[in-house]
Backbone as JSON Lines, residues from 0, in Angstrom:
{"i":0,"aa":"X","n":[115.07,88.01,76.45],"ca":[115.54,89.23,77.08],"c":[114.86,90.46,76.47]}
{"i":1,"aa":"X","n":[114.41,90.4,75.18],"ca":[114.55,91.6,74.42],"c":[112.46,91.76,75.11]}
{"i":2,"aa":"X","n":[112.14,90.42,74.93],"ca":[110.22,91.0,75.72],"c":[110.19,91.17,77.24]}
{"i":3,"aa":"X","n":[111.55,91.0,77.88],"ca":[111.62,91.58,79.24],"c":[111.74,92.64,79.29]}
{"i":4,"aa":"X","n":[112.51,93.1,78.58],"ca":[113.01,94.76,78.26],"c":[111.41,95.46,77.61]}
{"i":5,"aa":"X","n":[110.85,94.87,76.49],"ca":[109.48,95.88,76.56],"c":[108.51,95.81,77.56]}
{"i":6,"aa":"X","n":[108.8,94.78,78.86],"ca":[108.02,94.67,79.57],"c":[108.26,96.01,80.57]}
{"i":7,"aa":"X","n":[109.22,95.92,81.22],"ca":[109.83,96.85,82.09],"c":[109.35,98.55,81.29]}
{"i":8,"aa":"X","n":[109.76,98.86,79.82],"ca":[109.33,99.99,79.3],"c":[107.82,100.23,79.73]}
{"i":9,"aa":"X","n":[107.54,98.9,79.68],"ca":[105.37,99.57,79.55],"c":[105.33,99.87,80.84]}
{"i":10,"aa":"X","n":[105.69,98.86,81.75],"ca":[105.37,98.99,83.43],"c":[106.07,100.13,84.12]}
{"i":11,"aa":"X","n":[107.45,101.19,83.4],"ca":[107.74,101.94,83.87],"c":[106.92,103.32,83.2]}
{"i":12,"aa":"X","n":[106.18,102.96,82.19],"ca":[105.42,103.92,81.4],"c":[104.12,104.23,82.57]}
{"i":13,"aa":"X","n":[103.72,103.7,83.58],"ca":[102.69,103.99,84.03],"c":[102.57,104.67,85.83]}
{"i":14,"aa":"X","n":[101.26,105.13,85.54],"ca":[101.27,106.49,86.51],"c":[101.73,105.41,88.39]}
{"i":15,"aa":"X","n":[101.31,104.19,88.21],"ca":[101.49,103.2,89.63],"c":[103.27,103.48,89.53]}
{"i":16,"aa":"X","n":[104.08,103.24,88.89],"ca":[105.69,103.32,88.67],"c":[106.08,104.44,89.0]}
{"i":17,"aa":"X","n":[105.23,105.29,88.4],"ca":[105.4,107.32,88.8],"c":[105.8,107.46,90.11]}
{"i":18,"aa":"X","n":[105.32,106.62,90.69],"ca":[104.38,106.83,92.15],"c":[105.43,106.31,93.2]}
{"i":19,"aa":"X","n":[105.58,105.15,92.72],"ca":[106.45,104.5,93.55],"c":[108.18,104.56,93.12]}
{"i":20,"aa":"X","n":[108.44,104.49,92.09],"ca":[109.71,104.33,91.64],"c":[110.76,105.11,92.17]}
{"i":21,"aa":"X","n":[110.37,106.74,92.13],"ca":[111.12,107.68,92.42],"c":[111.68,108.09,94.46]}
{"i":22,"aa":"X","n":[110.71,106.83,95.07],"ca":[110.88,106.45,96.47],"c":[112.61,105.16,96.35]}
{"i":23,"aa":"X","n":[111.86,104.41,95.48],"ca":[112.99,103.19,95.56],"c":[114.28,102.95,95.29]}
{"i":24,"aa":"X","n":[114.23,103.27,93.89],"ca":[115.02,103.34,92.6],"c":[115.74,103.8,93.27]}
{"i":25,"aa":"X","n":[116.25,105.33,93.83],"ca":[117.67,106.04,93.77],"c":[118.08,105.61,95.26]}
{"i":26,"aa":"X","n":[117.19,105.13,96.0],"ca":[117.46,104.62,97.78],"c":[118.09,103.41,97.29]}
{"i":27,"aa":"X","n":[118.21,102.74,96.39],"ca":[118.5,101.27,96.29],"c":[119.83,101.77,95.27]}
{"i":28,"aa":"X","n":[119.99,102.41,94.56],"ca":[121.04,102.84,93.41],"c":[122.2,103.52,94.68]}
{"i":29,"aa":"X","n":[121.63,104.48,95.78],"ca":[122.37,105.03,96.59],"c":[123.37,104.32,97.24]}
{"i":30,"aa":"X","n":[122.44,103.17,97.72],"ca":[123.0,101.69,99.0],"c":[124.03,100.98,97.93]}
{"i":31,"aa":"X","n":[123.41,100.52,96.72],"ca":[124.91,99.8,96.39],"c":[125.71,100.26,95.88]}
{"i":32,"aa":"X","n":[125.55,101.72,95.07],"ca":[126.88,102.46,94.7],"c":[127.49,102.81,95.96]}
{"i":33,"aa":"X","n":[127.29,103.27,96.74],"ca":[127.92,103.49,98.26],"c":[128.96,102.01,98.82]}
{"i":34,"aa":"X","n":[128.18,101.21,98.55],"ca":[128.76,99.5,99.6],"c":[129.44,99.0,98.58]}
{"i":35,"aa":"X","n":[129.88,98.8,97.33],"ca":[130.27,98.99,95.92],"c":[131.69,99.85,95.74]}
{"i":36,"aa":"X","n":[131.39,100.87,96.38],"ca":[132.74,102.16,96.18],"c":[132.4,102.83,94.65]}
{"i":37,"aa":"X","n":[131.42,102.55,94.09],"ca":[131.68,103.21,93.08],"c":[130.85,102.51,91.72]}
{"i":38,"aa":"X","n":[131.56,101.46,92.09],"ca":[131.09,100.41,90.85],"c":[130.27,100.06,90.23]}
{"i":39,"aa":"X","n":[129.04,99.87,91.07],"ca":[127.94,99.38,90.72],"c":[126.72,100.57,90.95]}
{"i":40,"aa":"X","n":[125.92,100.41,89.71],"ca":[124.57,101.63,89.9],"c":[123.68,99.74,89.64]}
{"i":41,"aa":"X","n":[122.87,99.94,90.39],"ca":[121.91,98.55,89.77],"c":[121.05,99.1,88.54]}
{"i":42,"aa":"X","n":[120.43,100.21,88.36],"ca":[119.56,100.87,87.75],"c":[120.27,101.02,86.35]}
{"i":43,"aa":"X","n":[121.95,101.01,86.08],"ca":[121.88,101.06,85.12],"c":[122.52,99.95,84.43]}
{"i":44,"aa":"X","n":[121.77,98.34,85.14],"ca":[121.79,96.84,84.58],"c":[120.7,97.29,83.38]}
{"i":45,"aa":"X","n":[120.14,98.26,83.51],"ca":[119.26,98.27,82.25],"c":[119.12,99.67,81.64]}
{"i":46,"aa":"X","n":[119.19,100.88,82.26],"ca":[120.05,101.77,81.31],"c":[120.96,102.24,81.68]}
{"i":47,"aa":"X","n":[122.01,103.09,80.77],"ca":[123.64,103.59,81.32],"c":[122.63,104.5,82.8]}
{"i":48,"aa":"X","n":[123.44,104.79,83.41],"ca":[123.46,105.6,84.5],"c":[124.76,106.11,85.43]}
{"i":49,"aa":"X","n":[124.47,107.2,86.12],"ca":[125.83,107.69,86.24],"c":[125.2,108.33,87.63]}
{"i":50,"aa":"X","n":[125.81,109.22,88.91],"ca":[125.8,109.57,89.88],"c":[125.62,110.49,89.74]}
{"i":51,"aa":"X","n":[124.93,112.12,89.7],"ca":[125.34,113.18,89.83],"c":[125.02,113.79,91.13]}
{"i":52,"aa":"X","n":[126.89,114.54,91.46],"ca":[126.67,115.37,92.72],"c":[126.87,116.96,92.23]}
{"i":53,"aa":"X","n":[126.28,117.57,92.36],"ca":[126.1,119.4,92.35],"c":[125.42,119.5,93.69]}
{"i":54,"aa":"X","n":[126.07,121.13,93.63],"ca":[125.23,121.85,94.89],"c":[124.21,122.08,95.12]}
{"i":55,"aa":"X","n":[123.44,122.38,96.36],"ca":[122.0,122.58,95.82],"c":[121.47,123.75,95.53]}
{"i":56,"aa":"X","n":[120.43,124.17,95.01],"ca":[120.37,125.38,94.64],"c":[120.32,126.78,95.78]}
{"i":57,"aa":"X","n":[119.85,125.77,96.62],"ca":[119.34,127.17,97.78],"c":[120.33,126.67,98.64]}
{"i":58,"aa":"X","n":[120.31,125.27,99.23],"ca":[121.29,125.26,100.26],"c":[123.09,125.11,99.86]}
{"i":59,"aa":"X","n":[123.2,124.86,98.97],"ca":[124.85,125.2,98.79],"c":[125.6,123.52,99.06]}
{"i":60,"aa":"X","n":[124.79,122.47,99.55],"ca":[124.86,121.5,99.72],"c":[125.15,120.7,98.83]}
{"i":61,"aa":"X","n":[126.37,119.59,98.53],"ca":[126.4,118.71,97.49],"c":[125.19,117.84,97.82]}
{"i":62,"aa":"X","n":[124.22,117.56,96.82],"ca":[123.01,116.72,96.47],"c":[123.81,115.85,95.59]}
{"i":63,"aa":"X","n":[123.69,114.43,95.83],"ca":[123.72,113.24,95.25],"c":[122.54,112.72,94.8]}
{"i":64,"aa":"X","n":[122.15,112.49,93.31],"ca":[121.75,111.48,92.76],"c":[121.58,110.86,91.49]}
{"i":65,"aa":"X","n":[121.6,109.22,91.93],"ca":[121.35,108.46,90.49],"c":[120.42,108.98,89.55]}
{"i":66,"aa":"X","n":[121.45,108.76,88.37],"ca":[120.12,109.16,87.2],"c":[120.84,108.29,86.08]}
{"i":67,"aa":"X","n":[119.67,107.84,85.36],"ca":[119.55,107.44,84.03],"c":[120.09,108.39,82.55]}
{"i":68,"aa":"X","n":[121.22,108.43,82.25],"ca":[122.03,108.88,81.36],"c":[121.77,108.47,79.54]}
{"i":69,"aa":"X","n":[121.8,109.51,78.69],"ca":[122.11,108.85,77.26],"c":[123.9,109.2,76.83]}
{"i":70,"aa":"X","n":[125.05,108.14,77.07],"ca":[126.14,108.74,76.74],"c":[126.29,109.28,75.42]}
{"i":71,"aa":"X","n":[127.18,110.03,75.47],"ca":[127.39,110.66,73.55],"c":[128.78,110.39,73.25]}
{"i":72,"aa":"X","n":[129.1,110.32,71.75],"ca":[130.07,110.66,71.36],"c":[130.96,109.48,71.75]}
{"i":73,"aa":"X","n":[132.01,109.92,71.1],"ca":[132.97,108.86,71.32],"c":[134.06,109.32,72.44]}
{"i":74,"aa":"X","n":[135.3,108.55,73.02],"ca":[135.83,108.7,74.44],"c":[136.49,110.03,74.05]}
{"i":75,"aa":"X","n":[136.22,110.39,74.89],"ca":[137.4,112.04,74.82],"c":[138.98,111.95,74.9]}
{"i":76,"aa":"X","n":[138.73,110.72,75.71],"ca":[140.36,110.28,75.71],"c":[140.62,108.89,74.58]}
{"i":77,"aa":"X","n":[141.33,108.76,73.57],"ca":[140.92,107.8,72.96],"c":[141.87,106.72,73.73]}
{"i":78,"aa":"X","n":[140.45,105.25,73.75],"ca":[141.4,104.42,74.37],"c":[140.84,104.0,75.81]}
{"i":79,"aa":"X","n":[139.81,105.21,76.03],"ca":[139.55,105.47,77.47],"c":[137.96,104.54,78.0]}
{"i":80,"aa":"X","n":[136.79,104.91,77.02],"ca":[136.44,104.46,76.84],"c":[135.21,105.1,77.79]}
{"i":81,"aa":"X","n":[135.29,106.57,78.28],"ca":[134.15,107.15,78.85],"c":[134.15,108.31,77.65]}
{"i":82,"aa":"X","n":[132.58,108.49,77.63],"ca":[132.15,109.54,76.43],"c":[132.58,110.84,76.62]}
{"i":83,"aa":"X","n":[132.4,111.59,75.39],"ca":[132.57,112.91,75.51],"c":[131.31,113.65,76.69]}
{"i":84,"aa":"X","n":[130.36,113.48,76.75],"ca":[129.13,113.51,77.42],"c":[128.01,112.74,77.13]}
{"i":85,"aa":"X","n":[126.9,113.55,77.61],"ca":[126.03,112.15,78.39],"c":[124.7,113.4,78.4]}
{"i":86,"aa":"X","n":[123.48,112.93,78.06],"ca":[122.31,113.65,77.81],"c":[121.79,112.85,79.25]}
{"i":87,"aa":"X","n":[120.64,114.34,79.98],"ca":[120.56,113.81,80.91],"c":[118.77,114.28,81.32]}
{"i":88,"aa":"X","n":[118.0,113.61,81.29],"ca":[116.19,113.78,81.06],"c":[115.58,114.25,82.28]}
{"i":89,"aa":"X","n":[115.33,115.01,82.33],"ca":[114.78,115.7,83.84],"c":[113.22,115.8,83.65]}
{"i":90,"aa":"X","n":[112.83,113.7,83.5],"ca":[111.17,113.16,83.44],"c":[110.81,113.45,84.98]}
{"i":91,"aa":"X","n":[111.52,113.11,86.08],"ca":[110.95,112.81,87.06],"c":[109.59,112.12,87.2]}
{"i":92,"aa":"X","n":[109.89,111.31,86.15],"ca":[109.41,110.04,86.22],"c":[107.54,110.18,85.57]}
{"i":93,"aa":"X","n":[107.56,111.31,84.83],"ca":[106.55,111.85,84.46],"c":[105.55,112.22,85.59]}
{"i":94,"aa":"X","n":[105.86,112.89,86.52],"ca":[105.15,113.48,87.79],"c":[105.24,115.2,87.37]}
{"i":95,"aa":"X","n":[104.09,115.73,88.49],"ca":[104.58,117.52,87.85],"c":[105.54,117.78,88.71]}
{"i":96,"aa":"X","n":[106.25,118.87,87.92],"ca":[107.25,119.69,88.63],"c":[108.4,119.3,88.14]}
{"i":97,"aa":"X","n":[109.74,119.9,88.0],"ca":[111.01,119.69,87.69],"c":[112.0,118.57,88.81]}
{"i":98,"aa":"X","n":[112.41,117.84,88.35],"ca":[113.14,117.54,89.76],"c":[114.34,118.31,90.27]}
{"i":99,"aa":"X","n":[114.64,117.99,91.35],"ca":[115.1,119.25,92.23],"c":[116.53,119.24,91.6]}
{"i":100,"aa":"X","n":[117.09,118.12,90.87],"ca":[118.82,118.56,90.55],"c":[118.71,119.26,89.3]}
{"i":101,"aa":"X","n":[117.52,119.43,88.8],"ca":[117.51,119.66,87.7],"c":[117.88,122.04,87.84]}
{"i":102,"aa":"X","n":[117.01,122.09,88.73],"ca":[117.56,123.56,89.33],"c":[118.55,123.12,89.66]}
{"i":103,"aa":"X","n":[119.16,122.39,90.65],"ca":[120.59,122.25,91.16],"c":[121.52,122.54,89.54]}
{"i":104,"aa":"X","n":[121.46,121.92,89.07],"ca":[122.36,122.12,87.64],"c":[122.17,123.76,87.22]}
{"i":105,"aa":"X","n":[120.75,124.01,87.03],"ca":[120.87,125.49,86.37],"c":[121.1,126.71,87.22]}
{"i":106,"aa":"X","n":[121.35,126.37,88.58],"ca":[122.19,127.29,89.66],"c":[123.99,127.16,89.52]}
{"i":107,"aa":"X","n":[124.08,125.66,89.1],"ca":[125.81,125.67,89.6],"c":[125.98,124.86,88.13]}
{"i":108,"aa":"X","n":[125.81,125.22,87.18],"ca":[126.55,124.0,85.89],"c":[127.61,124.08,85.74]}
{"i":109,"aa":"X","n":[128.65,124.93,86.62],"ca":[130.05,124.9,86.38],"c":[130.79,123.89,87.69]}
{"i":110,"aa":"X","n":[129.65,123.75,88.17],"ca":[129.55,122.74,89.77],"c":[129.07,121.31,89.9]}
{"i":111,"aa":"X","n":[129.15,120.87,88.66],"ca":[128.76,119.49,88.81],"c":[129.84,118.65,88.57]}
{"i":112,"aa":"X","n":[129.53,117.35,89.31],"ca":[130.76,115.79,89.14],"c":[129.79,115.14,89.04]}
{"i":113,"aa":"X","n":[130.44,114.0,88.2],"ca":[129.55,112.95,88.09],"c":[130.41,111.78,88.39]}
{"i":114,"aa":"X","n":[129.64,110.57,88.58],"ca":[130.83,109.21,88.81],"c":[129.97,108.16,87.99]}
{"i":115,"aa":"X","n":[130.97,108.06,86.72],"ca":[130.78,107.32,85.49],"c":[131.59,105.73,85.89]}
{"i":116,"aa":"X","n":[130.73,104.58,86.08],"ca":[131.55,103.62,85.68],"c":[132.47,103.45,87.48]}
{"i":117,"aa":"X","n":[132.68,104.61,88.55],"ca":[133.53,104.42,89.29],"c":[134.24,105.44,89.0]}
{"i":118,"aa":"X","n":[134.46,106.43,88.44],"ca":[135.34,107.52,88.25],"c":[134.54,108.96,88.36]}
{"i":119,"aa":"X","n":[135.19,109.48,89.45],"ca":[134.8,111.05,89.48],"c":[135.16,111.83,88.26]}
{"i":120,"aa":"X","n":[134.26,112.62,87.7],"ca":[134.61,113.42,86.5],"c":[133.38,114.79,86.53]}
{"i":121,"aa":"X","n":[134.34,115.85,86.56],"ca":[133.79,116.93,86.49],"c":[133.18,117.3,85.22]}
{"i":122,"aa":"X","n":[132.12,118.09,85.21],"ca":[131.25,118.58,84.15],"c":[130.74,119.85,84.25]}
{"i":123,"aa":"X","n":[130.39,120.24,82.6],"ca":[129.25,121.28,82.95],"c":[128.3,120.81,82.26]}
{"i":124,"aa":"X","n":[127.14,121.55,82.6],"ca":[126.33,121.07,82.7],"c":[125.5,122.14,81.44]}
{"i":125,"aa":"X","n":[124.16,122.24,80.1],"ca":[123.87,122.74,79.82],"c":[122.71,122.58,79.32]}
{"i":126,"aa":"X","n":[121.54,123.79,80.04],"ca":[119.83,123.31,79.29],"c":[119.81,122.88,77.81]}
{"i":127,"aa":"X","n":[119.12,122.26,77.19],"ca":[118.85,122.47,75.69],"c":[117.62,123.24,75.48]}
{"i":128,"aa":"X","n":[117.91,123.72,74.23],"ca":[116.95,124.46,73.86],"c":[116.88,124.53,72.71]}
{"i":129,"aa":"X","n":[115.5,124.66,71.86],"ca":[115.08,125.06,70.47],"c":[115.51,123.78,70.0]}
{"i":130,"aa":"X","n":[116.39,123.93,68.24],"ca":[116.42,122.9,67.7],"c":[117.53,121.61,68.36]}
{"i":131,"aa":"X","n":[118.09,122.09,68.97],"ca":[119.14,121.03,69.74],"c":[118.51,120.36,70.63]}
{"i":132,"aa":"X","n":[117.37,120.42,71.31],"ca":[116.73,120.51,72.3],"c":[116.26,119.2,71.28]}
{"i":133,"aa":"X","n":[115.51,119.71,70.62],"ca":[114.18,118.59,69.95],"c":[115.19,117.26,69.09]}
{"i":134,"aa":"X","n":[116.21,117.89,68.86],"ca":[117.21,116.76,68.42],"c":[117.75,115.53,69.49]}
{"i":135,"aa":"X","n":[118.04,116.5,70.79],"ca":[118.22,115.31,71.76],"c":[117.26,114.36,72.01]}
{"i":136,"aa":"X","n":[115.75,115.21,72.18],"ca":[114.26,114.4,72.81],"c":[114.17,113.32,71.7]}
{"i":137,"aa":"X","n":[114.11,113.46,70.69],"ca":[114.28,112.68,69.52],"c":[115.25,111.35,69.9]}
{"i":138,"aa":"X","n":[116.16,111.57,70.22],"ca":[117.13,110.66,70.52],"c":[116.61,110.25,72.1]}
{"i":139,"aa":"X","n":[116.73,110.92,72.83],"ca":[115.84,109.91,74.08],"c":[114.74,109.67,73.75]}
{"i":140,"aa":"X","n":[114.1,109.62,73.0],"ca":[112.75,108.36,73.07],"c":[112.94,107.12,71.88]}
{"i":141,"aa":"X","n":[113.94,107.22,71.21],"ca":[114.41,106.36,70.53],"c":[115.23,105.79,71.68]}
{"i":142,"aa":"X","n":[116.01,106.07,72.33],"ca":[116.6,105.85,73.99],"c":[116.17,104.76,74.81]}
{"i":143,"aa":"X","n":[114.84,105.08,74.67],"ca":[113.54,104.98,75.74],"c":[112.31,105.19,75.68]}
{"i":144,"aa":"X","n":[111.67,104.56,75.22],"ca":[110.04,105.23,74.56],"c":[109.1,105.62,75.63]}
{"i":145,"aa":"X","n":[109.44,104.76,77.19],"ca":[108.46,105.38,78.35],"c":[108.83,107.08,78.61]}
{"i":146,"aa":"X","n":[109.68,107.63,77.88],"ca":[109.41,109.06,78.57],"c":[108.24,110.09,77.22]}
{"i":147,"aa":"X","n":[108.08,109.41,76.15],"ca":[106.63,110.05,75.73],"c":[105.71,110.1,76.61]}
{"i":148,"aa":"X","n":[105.42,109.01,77.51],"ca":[104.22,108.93,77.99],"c":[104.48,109.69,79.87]}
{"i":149,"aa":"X","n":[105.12,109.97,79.9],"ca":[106.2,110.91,80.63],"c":[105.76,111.8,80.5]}
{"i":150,"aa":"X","n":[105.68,112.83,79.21],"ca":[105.87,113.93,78.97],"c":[104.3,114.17,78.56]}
{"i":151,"aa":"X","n":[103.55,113.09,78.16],"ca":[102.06,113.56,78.11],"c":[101.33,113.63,78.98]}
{"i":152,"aa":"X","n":[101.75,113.02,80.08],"ca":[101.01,113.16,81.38],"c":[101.14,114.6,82.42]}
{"i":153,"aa":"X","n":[102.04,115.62,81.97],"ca":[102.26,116.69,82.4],"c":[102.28,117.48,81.45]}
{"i":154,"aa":"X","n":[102.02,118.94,82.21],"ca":[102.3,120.15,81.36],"c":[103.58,120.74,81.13]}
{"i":155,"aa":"X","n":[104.52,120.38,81.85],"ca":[105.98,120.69,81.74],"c":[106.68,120.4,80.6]}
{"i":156,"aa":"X","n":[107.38,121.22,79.9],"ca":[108.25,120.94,79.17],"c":[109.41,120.0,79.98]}
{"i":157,"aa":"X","n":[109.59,118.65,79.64],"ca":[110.17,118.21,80.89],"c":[112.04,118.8,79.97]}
{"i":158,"aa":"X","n":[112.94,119.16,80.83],"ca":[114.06,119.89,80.62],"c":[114.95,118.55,80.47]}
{"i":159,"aa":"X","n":[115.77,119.22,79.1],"ca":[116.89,117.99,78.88],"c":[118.36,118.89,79.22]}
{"i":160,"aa":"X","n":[119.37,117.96,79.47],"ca":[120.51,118.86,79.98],"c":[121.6,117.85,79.4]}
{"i":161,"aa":"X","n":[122.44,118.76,78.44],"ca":[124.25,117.88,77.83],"c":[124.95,118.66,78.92]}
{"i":162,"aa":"X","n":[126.05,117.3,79.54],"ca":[127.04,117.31,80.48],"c":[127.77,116.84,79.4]}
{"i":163,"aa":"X","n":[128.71,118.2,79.74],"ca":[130.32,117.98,79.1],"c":[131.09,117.78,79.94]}
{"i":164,"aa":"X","n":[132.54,116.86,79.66],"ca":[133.61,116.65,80.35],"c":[133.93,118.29,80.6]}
{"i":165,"aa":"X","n":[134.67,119.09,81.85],"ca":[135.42,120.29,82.05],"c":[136.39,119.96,82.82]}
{"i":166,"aa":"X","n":[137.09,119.0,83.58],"ca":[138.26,118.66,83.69],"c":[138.95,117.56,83.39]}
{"i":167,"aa":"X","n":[139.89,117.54,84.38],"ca":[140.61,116.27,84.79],"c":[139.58,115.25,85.18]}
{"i":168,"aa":"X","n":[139.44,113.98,84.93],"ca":[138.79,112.82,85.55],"c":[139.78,112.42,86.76]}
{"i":169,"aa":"X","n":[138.94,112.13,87.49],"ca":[140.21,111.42,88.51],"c":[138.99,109.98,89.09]}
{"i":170,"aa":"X","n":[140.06,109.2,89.6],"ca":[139.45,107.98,90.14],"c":[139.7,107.53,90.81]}
């Protein structure tokens, strides 16, 4: 299992995966969390992953999508067994440009839900920056080592974002 797993890292490390992944991946994460109710992300049989819906930036529209999550911390509720938050990598798969929820978040971060596990849970949402910033990246590539090669293939600072719990969870 463990040279399947560096297999998948190298093959998602490269510019052919860039290319194609960001077509598949969240169309296929969409279909069975949808037919599922909730339950199932396939994408994160191999890392955590979670749903995020926020508005969109220009159109005001809830935008849905899967993304690949680092959870933090221990449960906010003890007992509960969902994190305090969840670091969230805006690689877009090491392509240029930001991906689009990634503005969606820095228009509405008091406007985001996420669905952890099957449970709606509101968040906010917040850029990192400076030394907190380099503390998280640190921790996602220990995470995940394909987003170095992510981040060398563009000029973008690619943007990291901590989602905090801000309400009630409901499910």
């Amino acid at each position: 299992m463990a040279s399947g797993f560096r297999l998948i890292q190298k093959v998602s490390a490269t510019r052919a995966f860039a290319r194609i992944a960001p077509h598949v991946i969240p169309a296929m994460d969409r279909a069975v969390h949808r037919l599922t109710r909730g339950k199932v992300l396939l994408s994160a049989r191999m890392l955590p992953g979670l749903v995020l819906t926020v508005p969109g930036a220009r159109s005001g529209l809830p935008r849905t999508t899967p993304l690949a999550c680092m959870p933090e911390g221990g449960a906010a509720v003890p007992g509960d067994g969902t994190p305090r938050s969840w670091i969230l990598v805006g690689s877009n798969f090491g392509r240029p440009g930001h991906p689009a929820w990634t503005a969606n978040l820095l228009a509405g971060p008091d406007k985001a839900v996420i669905n952890w596990n099957g449970r709606d849970i509101p968040v906010r949402a917040r850029l990192l920056k400076g030394a907190e910033r380099e503390t998280a990246w640190r921790a996602a590539l220990r995470f995940w080592p394909p987003y170095a090669s992510y981040q060398a293939r563009i000029e973008r600072e690619i943007r990291l974002f901590r989602l905090e719990q801000s309400g009630d969870a409901t499910g």
